[in-house]
DSSP file (Angstrom, degrees, kcal/mol; ACC not computed):
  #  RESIDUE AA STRUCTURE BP1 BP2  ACC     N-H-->O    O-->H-N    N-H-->O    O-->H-N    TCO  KAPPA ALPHA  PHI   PSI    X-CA   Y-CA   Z-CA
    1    1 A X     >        0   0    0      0, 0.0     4,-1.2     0, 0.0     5,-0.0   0.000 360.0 360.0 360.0 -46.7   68.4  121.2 -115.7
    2    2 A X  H  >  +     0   0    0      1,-0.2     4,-2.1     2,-0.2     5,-0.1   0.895 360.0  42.3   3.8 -80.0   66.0  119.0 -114.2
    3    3 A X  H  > S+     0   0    0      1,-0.3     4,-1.2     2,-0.2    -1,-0.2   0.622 109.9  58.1 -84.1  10.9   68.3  117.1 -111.7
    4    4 A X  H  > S+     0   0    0      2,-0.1     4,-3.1     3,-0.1     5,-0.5   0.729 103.1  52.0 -98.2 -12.3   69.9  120.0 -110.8
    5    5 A X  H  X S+     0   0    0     -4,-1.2     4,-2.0     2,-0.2     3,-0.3   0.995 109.8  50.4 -61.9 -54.3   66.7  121.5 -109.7
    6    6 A X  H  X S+     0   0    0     -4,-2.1     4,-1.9     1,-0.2    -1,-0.2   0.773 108.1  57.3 -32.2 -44.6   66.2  118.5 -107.7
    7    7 A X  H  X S+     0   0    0     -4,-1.2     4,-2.1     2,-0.2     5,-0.3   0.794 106.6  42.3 -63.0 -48.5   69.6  119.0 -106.4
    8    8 A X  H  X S+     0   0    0     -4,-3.1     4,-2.5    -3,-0.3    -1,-0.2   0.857 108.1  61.9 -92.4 -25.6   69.3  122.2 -105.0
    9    9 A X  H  X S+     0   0    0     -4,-2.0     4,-2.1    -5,-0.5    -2,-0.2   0.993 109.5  43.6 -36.2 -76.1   65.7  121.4 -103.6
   10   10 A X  H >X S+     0   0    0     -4,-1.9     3,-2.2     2,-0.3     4,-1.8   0.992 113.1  50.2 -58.7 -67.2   67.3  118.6 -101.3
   11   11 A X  H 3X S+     0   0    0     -4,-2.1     4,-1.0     1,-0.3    -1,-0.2   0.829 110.2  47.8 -57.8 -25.7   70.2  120.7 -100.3
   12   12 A X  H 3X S+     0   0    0     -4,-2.5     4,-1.0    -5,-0.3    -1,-0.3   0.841 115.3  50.3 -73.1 -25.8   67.8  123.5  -99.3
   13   13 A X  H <X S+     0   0    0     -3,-2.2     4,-2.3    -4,-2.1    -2,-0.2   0.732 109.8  52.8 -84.9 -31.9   65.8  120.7  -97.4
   14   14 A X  H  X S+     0   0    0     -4,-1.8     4,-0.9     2,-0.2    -1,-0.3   0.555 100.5  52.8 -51.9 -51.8   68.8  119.6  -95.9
   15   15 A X  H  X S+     0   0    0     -4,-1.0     4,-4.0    -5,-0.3     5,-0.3   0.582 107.5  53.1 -58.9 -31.1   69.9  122.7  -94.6
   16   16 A X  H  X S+     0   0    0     -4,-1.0     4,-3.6     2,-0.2     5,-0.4   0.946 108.6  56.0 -72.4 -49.2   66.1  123.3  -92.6
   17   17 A X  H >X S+     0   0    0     -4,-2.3     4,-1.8     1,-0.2     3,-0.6   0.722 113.7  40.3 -43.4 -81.6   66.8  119.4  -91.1
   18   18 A X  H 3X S+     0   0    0     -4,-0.9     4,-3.1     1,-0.3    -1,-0.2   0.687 116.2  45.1 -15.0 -67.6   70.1  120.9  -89.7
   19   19 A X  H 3X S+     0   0    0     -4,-4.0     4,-2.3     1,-0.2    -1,-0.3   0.984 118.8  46.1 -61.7 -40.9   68.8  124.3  -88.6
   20   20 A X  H <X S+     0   0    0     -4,-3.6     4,-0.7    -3,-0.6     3,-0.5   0.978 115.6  44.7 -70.5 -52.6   65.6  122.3  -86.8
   21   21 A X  H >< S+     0   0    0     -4,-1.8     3,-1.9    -5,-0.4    -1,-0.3   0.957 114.7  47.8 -52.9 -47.2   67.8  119.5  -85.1
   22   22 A X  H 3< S+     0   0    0     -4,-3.1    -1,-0.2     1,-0.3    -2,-0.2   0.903 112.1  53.9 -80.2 -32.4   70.4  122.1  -83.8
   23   23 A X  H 3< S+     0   0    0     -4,-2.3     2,-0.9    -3,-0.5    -1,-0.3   0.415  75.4 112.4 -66.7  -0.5   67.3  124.3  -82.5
   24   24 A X    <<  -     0   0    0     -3,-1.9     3,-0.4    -4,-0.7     2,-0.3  -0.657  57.4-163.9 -47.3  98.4   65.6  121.5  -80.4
   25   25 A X    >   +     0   0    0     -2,-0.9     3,-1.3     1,-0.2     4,-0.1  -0.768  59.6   9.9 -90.0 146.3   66.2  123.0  -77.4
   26   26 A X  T 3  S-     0   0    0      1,-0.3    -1,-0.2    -2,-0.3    -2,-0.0   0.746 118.3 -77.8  49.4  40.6   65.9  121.1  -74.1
   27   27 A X  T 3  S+     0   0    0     -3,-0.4    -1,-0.3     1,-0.1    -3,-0.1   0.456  96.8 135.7  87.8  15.4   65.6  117.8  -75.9
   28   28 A X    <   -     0   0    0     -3,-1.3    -2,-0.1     1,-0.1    -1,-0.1   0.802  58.4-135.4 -92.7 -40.1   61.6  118.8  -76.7
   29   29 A X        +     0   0    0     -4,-0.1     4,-0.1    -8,-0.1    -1,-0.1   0.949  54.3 146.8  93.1  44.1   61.3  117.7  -80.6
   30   30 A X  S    S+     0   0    0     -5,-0.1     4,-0.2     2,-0.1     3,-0.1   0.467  73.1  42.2 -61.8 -20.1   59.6  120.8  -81.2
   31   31 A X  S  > S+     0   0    0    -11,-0.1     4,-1.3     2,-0.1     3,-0.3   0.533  85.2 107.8 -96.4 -15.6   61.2  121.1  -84.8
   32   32 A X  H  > S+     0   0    0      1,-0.2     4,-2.0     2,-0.2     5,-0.4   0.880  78.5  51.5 -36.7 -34.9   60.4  117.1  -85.1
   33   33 A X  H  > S+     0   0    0      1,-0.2     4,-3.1     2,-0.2     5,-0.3   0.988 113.5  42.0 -70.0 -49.9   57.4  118.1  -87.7
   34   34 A X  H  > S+     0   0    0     -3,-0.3     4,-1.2     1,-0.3    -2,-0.2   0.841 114.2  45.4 -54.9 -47.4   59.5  120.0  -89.7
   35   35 A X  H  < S+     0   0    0     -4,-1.3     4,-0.4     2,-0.2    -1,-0.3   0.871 117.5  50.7 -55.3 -43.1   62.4  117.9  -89.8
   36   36 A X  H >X S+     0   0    0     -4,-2.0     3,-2.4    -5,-0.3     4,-0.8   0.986 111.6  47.1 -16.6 -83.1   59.8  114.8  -90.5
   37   37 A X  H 3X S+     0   0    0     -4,-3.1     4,-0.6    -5,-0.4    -1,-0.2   0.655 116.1  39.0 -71.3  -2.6   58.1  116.5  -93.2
   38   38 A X  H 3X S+     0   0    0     -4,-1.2     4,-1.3    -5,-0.3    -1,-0.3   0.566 113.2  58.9-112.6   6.3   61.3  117.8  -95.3
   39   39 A X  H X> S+     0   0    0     -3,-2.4     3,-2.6    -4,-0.4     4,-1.1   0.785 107.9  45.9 -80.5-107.9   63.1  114.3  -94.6
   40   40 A X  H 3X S+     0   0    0     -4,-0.8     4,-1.6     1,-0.3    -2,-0.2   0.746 110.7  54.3 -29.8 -47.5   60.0  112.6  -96.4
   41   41 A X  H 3X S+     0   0    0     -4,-0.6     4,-0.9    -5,-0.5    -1,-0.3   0.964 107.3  50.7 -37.2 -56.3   60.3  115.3  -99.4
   42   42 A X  H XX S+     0   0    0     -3,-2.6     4,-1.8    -4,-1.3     3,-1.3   0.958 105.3  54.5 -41.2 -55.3   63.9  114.4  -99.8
   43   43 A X  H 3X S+     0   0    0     -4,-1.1     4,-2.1     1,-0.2    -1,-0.2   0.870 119.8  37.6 -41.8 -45.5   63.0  110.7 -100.0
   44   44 A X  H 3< S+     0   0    0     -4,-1.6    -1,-0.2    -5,-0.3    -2,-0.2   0.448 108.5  51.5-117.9  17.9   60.7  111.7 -102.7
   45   45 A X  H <X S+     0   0    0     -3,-1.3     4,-2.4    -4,-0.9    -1,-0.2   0.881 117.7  48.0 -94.7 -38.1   62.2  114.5 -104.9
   46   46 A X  H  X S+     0   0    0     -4,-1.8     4,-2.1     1,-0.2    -2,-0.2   0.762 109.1  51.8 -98.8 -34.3   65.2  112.0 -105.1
   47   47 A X  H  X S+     0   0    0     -4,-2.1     4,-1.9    -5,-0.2    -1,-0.2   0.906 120.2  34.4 -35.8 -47.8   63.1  108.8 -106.0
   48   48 A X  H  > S+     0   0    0      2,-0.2     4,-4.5    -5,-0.2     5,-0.3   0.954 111.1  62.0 -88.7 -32.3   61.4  110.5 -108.6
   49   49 A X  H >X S+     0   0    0     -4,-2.4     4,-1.3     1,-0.2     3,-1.1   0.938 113.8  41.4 -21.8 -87.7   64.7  112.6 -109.5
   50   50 A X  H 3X S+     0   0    0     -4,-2.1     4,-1.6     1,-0.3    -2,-0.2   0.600 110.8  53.9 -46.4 -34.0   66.3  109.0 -110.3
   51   51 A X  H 3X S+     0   0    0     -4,-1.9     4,-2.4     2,-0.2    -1,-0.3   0.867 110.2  48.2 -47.5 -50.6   63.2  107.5 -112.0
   52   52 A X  H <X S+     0   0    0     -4,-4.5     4,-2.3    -3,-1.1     5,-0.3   0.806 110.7  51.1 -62.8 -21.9   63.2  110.5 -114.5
   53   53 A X  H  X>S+     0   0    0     -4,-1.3     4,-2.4    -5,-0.3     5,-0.6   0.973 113.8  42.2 -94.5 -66.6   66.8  110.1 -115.2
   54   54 A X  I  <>S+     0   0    0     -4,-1.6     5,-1.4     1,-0.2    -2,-0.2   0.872 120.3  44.6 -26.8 -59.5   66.4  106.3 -115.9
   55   55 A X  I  <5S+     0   0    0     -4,-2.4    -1,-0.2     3,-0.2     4,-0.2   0.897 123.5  33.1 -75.2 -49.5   63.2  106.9 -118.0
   56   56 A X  I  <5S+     0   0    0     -4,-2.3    -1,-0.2    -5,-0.2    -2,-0.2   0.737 134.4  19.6 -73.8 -26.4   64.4  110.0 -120.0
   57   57 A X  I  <5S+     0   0    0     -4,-2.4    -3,-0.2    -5,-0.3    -2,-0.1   0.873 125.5  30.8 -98.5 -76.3   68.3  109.0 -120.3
   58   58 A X  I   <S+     0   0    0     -5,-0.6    -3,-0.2     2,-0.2    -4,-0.2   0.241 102.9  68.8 -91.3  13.2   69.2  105.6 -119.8
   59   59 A X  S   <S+     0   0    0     -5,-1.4     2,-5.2    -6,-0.3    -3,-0.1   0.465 116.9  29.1 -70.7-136.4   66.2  103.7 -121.0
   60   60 A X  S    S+     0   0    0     -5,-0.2     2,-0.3    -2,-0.1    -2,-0.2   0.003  93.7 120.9-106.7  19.2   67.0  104.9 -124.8
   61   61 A X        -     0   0    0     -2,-5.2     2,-0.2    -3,-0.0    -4,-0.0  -0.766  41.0-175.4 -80.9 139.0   71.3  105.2 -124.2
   62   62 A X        -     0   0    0     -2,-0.3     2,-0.3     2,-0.0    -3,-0.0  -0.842  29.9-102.0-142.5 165.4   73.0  102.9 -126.6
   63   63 A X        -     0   0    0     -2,-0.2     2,-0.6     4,-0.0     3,-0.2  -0.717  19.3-151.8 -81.6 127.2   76.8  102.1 -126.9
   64   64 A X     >  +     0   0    0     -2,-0.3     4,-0.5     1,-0.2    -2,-0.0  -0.990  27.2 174.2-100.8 122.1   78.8  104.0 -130.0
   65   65 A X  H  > S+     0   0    0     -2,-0.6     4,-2.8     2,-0.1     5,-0.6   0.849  71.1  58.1 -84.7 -48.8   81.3  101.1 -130.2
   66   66 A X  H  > S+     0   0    0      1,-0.2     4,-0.7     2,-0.2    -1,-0.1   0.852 110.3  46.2 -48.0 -36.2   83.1  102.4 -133.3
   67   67 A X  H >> S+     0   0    0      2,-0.2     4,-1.8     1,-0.2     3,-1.2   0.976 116.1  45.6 -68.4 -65.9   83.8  105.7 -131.1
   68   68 A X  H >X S+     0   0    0     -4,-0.5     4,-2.1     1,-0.2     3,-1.6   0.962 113.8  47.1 -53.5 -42.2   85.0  103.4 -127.7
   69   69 A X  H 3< S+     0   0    0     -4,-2.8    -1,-0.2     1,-0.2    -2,-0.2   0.705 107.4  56.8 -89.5   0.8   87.2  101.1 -129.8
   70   70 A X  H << S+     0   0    0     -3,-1.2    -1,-0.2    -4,-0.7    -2,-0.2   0.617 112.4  47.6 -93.9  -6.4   88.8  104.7 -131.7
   71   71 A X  H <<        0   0    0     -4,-1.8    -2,-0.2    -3,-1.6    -3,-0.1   0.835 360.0 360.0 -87.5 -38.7   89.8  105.8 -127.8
   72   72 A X     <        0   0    0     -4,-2.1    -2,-0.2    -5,-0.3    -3,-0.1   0.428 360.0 360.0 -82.7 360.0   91.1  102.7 -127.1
């Protein structure tokens, strides 16, 4: 539930970059804060996204061999 929160966070953040770049009009960087400041969010809902999923998941994930070698 987590990373999909994350997920839809970036992709909403993601959609303001878009709308603010395509509204620059007449080259003026008048959306530049906005685009800035939800750029640098992404960077850091998806750092910490990937940390939690390492620290919650795959720190403490172990191999069931008996299981792999009963597909194979």
């Amino acid at each position: 539930l987590f990373h999909s929160q994350v997920c839809y966070q970036v992709i909403g953040n993601d959609l303001t970059i878009t709308l603010a770049v395509e509204n620059g009009q007449f080259e003026l960087n008048v959306m530049e804060p906005v685009l800035a400041y939800n750029l640098f969010n992404n960077l850091c809902y998806l750092k910490n996204g990937v940390n939690t999923f390492v620290d919650k998941l795959l720190v403490d994930l172990e191999v069931d061999r008996e299981q792999c070698e009963y597909w194979l």
